[in-house]
C-alpha positions as CSV (number, residue, x, y, z in Angstrom):
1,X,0.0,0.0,0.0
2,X,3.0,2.3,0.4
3,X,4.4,1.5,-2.3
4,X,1.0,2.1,-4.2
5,X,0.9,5.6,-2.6
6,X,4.0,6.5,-3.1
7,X,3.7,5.9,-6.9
8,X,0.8,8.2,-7.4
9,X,1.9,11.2,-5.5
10,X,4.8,10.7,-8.0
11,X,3.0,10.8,-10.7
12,X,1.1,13.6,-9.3
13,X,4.3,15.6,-8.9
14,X,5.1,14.4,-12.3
15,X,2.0,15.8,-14.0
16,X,2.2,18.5,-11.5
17,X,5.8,19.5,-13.1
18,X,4.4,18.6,-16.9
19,X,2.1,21.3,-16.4
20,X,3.8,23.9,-14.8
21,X,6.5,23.2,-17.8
22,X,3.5,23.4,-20.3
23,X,2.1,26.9,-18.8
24,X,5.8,28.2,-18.6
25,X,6.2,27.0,-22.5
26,X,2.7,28.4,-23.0
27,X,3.2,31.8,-21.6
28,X,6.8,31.7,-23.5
29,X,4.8,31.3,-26.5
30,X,2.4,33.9,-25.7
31,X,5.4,36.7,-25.4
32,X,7.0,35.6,-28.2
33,X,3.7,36.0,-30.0
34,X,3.0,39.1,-28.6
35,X,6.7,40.3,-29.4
36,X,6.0,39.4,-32.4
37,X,2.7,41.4,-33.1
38,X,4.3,44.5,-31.0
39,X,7.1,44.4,-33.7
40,X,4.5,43.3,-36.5
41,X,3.0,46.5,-35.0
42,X,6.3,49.0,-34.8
43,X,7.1,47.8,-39.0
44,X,3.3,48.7,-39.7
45,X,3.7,52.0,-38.0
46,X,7.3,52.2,-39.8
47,X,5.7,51.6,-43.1
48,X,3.0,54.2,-42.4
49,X,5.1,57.2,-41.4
50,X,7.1,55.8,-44.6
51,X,4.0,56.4,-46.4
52,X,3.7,59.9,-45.2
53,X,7.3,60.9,-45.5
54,X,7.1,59.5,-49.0
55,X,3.7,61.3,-49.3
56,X,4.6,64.5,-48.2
57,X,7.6,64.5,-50.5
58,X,5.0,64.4,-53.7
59,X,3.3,67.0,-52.8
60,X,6.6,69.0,-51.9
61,X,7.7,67.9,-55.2
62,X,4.1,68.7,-57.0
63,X,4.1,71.9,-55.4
64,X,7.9,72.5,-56.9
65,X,7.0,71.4,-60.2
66,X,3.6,73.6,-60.2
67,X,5.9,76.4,-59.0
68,X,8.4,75.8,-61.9
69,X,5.6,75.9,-64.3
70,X,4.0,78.8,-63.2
71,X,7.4,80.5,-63.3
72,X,7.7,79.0,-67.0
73,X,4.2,80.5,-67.7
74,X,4.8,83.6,-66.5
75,X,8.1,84.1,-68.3
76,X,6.5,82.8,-71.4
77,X,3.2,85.3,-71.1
78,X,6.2,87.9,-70.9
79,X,7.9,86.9,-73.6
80,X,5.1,86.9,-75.6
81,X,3.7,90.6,-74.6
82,X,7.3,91.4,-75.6
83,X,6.8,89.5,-79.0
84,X,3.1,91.2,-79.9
85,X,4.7,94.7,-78.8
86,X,6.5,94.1,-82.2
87,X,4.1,93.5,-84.5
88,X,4.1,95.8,-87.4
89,X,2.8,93.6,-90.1
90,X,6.3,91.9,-90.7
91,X,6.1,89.8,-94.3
92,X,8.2,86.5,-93.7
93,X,9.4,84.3,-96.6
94,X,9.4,80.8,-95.4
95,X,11.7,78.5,-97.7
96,X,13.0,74.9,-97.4
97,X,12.9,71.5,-98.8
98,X,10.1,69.5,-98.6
99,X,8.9,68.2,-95.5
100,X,11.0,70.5,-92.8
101,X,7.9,71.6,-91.3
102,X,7.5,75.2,-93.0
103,X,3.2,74.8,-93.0
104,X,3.4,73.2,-89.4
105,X,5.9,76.6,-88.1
106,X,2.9,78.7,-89.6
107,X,0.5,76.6,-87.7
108,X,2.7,76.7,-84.6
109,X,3.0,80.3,-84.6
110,X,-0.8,80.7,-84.7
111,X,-1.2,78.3,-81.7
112,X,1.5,79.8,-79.5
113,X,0.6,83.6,-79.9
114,X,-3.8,82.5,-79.9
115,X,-5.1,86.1,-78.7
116,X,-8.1,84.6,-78.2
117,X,-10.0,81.4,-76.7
118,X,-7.5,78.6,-76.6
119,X,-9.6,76.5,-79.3
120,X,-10.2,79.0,-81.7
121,X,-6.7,80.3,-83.6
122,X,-6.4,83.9,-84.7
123,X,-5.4,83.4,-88.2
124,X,-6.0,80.8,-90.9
125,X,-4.0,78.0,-90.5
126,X,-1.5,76.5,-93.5
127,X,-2.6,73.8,-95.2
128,X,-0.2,70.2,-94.0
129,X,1.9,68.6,-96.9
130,X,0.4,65.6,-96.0
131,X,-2.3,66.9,-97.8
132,X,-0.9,68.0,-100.9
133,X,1.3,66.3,-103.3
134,X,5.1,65.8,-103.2
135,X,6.0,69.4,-103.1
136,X,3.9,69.5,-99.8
137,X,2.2,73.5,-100.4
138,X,1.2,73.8,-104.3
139,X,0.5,77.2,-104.4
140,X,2.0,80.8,-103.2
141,X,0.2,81.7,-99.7
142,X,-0.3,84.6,-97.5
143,X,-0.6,84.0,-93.8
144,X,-1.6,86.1,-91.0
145,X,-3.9,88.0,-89.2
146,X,-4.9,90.7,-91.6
147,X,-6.0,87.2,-93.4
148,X,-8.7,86.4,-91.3
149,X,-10.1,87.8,-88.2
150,X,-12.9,86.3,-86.3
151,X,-15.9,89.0,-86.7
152,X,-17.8,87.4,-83.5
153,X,-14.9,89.0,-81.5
154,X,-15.3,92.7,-80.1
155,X,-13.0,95.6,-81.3
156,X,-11.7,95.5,-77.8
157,X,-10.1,91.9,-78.2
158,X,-7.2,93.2,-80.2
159,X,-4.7,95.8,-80.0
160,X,-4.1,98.2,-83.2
161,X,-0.5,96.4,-83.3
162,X,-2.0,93.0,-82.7
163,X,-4.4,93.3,-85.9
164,X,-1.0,93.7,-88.4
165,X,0.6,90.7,-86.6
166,X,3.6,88.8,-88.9
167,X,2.4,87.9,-92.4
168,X,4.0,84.3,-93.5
169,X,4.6,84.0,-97.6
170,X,4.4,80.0,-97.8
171,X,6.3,78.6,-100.7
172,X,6.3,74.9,-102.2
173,X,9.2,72.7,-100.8
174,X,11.9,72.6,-102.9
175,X,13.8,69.5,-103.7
176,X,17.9,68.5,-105.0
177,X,16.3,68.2,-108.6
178,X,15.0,71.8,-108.1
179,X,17.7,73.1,-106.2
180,X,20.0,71.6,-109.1
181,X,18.3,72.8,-112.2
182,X,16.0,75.5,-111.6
183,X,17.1,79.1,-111.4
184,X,16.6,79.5,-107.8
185,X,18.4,82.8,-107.1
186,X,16.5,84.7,-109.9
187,X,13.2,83.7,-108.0
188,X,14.0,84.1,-104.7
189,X,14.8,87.5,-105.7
190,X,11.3,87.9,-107.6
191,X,9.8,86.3,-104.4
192,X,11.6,89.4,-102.2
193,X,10.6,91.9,-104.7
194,X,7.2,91.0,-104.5
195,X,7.0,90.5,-108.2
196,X,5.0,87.2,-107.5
197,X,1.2,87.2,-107.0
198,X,-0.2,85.4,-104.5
199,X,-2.0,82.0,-105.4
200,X,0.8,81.1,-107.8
201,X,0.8,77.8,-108.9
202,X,4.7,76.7,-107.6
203,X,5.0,73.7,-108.8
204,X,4.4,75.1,-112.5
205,X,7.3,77.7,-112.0
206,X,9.3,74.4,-110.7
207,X,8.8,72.7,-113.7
208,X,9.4,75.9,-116.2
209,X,5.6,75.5,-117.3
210,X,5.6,79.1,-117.0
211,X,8.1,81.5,-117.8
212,X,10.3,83.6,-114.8
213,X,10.7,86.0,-117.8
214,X,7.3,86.9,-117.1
215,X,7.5,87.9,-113.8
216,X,10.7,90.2,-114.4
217,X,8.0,91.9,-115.9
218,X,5.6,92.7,-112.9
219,X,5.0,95.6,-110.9
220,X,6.4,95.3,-107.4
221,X,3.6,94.9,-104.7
222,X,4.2,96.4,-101.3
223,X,1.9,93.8,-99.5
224,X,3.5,91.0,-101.4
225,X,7.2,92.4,-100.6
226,X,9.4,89.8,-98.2
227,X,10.9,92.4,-95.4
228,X,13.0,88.8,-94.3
229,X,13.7,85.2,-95.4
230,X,13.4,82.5,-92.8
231,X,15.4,79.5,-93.9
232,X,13.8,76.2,-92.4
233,X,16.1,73.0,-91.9
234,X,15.7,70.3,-90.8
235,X,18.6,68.5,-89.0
236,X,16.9,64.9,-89.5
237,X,17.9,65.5,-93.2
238,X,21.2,65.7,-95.1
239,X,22.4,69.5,-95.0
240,X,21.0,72.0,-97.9
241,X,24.5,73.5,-98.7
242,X,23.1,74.6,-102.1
243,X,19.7,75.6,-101.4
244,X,21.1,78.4,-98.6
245,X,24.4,79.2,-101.0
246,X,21.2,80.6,-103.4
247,X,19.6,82.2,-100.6
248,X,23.2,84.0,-100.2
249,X,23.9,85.0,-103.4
250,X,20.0,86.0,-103.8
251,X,20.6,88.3,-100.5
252,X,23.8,89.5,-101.9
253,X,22.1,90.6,-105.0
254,X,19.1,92.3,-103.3
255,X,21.3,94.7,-101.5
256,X,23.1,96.9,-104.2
257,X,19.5,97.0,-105.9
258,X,17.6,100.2,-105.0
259,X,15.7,99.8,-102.2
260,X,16.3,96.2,-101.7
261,X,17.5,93.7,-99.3
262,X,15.9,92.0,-96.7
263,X,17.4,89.9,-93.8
264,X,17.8,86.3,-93.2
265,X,17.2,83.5,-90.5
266,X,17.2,80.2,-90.0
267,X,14.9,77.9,-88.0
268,X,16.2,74.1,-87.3
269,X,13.6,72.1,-87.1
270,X,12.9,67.9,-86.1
271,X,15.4,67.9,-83.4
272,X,13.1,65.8,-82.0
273,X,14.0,62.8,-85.0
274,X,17.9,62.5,-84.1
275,X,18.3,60.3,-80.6
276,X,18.9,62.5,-77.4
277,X,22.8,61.2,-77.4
278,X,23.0,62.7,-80.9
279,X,20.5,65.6,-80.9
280,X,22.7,68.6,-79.1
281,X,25.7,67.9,-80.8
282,X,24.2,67.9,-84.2
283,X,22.0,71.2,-83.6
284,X,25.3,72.7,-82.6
285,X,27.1,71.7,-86.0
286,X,24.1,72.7,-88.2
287,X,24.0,75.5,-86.3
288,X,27.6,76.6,-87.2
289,X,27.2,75.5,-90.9
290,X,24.1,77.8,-91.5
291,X,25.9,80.8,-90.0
292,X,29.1,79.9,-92.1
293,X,27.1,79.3,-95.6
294,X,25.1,82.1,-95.5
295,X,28.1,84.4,-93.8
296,X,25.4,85.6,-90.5
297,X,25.7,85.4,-86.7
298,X,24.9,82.0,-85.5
299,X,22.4,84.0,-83.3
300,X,20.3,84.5,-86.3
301,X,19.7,80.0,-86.2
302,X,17.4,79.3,-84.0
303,X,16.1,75.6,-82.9
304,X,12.0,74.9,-83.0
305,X,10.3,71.6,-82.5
306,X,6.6,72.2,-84.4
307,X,3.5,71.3,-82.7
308,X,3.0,67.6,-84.8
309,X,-0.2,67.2,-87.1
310,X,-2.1,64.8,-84.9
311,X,-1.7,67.2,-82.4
312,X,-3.2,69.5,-84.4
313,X,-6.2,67.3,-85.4
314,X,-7.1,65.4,-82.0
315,X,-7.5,68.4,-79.9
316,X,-6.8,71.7,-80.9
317,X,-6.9,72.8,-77.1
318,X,-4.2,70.6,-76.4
319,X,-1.7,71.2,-73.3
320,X,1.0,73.7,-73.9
321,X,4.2,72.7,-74.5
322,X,6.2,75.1,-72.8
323,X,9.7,74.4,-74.1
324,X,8.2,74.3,-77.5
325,X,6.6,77.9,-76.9
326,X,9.3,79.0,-75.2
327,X,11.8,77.8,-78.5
328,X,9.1,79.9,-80.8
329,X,8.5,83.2,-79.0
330,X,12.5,83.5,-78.8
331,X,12.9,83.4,-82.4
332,X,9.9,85.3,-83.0
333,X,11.5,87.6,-80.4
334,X,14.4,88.0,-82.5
335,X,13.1,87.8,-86.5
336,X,10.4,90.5,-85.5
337,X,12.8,93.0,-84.2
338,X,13.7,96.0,-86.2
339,X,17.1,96.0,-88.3
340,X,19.9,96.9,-85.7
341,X,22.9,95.2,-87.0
342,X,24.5,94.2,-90.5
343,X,23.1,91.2,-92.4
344,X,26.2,89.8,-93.5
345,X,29.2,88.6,-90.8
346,X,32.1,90.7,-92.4
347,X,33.8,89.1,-94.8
């Protein structure tokens, strides 16, 4: 019977211990599970002030970017006072090959200096080469605002300077057959003298149809008179070294003539074509060669990415570009100021 006894309160003690181990291991258990939520707890709150750092650093960074923009508004609205305080119903020549975006500067001028609702442009727009056959523009246009104005709008809208805004002379695109073979110079300097009429059919004159003899001929027409050439080229293409060496001796020609003359720019254009490794470096050396070939300051070259046709035809009230405003209303800045230094680089 002892012995009997003795073994149970053993076992007691035994189960006694079991248990006391089991609670021990239990409530070991328990801390490590609630260590483990109070840490799962301290990465949550981690992750959350995370979230706000990394939140609050968007909106700083929002708020700097909506700064910067306003800034690049506000410079650009300046700019562009500064650019319709010229306006004196300038008469632009615009010449190039084919395809270097002449029609789409036109139309990129219109949409950059709108003077009225954003959707609505302030002068007829030139018609896309896409439309048109290989020589892009078939006929001898006018541009502007003394074009077309918008009757609906009061007299209060526009400024007497603003209604004789710049007036663009659109010609056909040239190519390296034309540039080759036809007498370029001699029309160029018909084209300055305003000896040709507008609605000319260009691609007739390309292909000696009709006679430049003719227009030798004409009366010259004030309103039809180039007061400067704008050059457009394109750096995606191969370098027009003998369409701007006819420009030059055109220019050269102009100026011992009576009353002639008329300065010269150039606008690069499709920068946006050559990869961003390539693009500076060849701006710079097409820069250099237009100064050099046609013997003026390189600050007379001037780079402009055009607003692209779809843009143009999805949504006419599409979202400024401000670099590509900024790009036009400095050259504008420059082509529409009044002569204050020589045309040619001295020789």
């Amino acid at each position: 019977m002892g012995n009997i006894f003795g073994n149970g309160q053993q076992h007691e003690e035994q189960d006694g211990q079991q248990e006391v181990r089991r609670q021990q291991g239990e409530q070991r258990r328990q801390q490590e599970e609630q260590r483990r939520q109070q840490g799962e707890q301290r990465r949550q709150q981690e992750e959350q002030r995370r979230r706000q750092e990394e939140q609050r650093r968007q909106q700083e960074e929002q708020r700097r970017q909506e700064e910067m923009r306003r800034h690049e508004e506000e410079k650009v609205a300046a700019l562009k006072k500064e650019v319709i305080n010229l306006f004196n119903g300038q008469q632009l020549l615009l010449l190039g090959h084919y395809g270097v975006g002449k029609s789409s500067f036109i139309n990129t001028v219109n949409h950059v200096l709108n003077l009225v609702q954003p959707n609505v442009p302030y002068q007829e727009l030139a018609e896309l080469s896409a439309r048109e056959s290989d020589h892009g523009t078939l006929i001898y246009r006018a541009y502007g605002p003394r074009k077309k104005m918008y009757m609906a709008l009061k007299e209060s809208d526009f400024s007497a300077k603003q209604d004789f805004g710049p007036i663009f002379f659109d010609v056909a695109g040239v190519n390296d057959k034309i540039v080759n073979e036809f007498d370029l110079k001699q029309f160029l300097i018909h084209l300055v003298n305003g000896q040709v009429k507008e609605y000319t059919d260009m691609v007739r004159i390309y292909n000696r149809e009709d006679q430049m003899e003719q227009m030798r001929d004409e009366s010259k027409v004030d309103n039809l008179r180039a007061w400067s050439i704008i050059c457009l080229v394109s750096v995606a293409d191969a370098f027009p070294t003998r369409l701007l060496q006819h420009v030059d001796q055109a220019l050269k020609e102009l100026k011992v003539q009576p009353g002639g003359g008329a300065r010269v720019f150039v606008i690069l254009t499709q920068s946006d074509k050559i990869n961003q490794q390539e693009r500076e470096r060849t701006v710079e050396d097409y820069r250099k060669r237009c100064s050099q070939t046609l013997g003026v300051v390189e600050r007379r070259v001037f780079q402009v990415e055009n607003y692209v046709m779809r843009e143009w035809r999805d949504d006419v009230r599409m979202e400024k570009n401000l670099e590509k405003e900024n790009q036009v209303l400095i050259a504008l800045n420059h082509i529409l100021q009044p002569a204050n230094e020589p045309d040619f680089l001295e020789q």
